[in-house]
N, C-alpha and C positions, 0 to 999 in steps of 0.2 A: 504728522500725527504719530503718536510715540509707539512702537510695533505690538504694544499688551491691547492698547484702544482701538486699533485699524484691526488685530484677529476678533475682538468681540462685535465691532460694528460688523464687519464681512460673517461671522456668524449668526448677527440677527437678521444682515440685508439675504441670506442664503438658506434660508429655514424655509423647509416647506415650498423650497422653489421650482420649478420643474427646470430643467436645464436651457430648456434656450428663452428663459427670463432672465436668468445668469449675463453680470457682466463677463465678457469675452474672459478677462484676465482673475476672474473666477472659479472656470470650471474647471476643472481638474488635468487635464491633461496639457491644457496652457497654462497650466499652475508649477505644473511640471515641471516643465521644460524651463518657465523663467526662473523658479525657486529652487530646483531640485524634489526628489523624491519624499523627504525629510520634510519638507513646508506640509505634507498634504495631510489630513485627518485621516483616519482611519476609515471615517463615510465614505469619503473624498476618493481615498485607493481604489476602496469596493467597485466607485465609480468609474474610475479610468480602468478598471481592469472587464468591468463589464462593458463596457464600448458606449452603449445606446441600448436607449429604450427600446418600445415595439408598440406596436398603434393601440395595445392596449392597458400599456403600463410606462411611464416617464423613468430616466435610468435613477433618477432622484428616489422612485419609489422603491424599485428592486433592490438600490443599494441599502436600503433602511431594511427592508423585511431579509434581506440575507444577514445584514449586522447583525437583525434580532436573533438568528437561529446558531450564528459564531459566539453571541454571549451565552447562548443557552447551550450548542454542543460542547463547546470549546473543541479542543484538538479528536473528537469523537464524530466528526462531520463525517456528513457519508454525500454520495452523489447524489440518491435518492431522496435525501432533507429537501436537497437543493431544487430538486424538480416538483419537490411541495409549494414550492414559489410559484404563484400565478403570475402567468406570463413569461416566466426568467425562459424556459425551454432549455434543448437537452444539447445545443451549442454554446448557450454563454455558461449552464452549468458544468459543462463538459472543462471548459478555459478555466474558469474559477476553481475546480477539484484540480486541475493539473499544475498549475501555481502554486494550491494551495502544497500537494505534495510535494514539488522540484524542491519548497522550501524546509518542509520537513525533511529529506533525506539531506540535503546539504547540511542542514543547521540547527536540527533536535537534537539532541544527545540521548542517545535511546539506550537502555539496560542491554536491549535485545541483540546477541553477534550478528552479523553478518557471514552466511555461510556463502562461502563463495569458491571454494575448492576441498576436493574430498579430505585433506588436512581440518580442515575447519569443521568439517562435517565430524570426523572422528575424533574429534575433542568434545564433543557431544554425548559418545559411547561409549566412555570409559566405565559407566556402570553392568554392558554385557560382554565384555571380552572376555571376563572368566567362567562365564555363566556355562554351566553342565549341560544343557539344553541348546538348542537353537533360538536365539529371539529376533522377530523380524521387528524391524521400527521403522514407524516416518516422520520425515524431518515435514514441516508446512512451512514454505516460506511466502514472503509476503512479495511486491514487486522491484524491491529493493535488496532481495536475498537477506532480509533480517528472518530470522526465526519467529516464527508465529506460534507451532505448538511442539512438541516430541512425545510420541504416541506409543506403543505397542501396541501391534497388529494379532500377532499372535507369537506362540510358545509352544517347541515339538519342533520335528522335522519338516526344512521348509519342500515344500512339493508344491505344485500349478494350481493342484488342487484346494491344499489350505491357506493358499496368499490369492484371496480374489479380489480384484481391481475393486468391487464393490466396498469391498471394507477397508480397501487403500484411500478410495477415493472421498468415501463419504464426509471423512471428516474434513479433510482436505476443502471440498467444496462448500461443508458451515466454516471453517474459516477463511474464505474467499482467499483461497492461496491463489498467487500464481503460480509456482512452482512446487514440486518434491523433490527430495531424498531419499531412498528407501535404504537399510542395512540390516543385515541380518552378521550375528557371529557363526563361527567355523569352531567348537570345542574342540573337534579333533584335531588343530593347531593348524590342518592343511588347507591352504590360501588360494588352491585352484576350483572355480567355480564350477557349480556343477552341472549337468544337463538340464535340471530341475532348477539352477541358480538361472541360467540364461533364459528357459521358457517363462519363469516368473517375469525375468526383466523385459524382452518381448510384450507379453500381454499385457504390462501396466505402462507400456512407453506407446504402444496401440491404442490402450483408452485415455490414456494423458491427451493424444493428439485430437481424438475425439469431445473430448473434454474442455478442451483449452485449456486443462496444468499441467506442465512443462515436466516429465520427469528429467532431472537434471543428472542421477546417478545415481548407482545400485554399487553399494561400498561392503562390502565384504572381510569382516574385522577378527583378528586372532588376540592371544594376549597380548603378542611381539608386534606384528605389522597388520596390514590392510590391503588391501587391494579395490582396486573400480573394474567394474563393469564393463561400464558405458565406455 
């Protein structure tokens, strides 16, 4: 049978099927392995990636009503879409977000840098190294250390009291970072932190830990150099 008329027959004998109505060398995961990855439809992946069904849904169904929500989010899926699925639950959503991500950081091409050393971070800050003022900033990154947002915090003299983890954290937390940056510049040119730099960084690596976001480093920026914290 010539291979254009054997994919349409196996798509009409496969519609609407539940899976163990499926011939053996139909379903997906022994499609797999005889074809390769490349043979299988994009229902088909959903399918072998979601395993099996659950006594009140066939994996034939899940994989349809998650395809509808991938044409509808595209790359804007969240875990919580996924657990809009009746029946999918918060372990085969949990497998399906993790895939989906591994293959985004590998293989998206994203605008967004990857901050991943206080070099990277202070390529970021070139806008307050001459600044007359102190300016605190935070870096948001996401779980992959790409930059999410770059904020200021505040403007004046950094002290414990005007840097509060509340207004570090908040925005941090609308954009489900997993990690921070924080920096502030030194005008007066000198690059040794202050008692006031160390207390700030203290109480915001205290509620990061409470938190679950990760402060990563408190960078401390002149016109010339930089310094870390952490």
């Amino acid at each position: 049978m010539p291979q254009r008329l054997e994919q349409i027959v196996n798509k009409v004998y496969t519609a609407n099927m539940k899976m163990s109505d499926r011939r053996k060398d139909l379903r997906p995961r022994e499609k797999l392995q005889a074809r390769g990855a490349e043979a299988l439809s994009d229902y088909e992946l959903l399918m072998a990636i979601i395993g099996s069904g659950t006594q009140y849904a066939d994996v034939t169904k899940l994989a349809r009503e998650v395809q509808k929500l991938l044409k509808e989010k595209g790359s804007e899926l969240a875990y919580e879409d996924l657990l809009n699925v009746k029946s999918l639950g918060p372990a085969k959503a949990t497998n399906i977000m993790a895939g989906f991500e591994l293959w985004r950081r590998q293989f998206e091409v994203s605008e967004r840098p990857i901050i991943d050393s206080p070099e990277k971070a202070v390529e970021q800050l070139v806008d307050i190294r001459d600044k007359k003022q102190e300016y605190f900033v935070c870096l948001t990154l996401d779980g992959a250390n790409r930059l999410i947002a770059k904020r200021i915090i505040t403007i004046g003299t950094l002290t414990a009291s005007l840097v509060h983890p509340r207004e570090v954290f908040a925005e941090a937390i609308a954009d489900r970072a997993a990690s921070i940056v924080v920096a502030h510049n030194h005008p007066s040119g000198n690059l040794e932190p202050s008692q006031a730099d160390r207390e700030v960084t203290k109480r915001l690596k205290d509620a990061g830990e409470l938190l679950g976001i990760e402060l990563i480093d408190h960078v401390v920026i002149t016109q010339e150099c930089y310094k870390s914290i952490i």
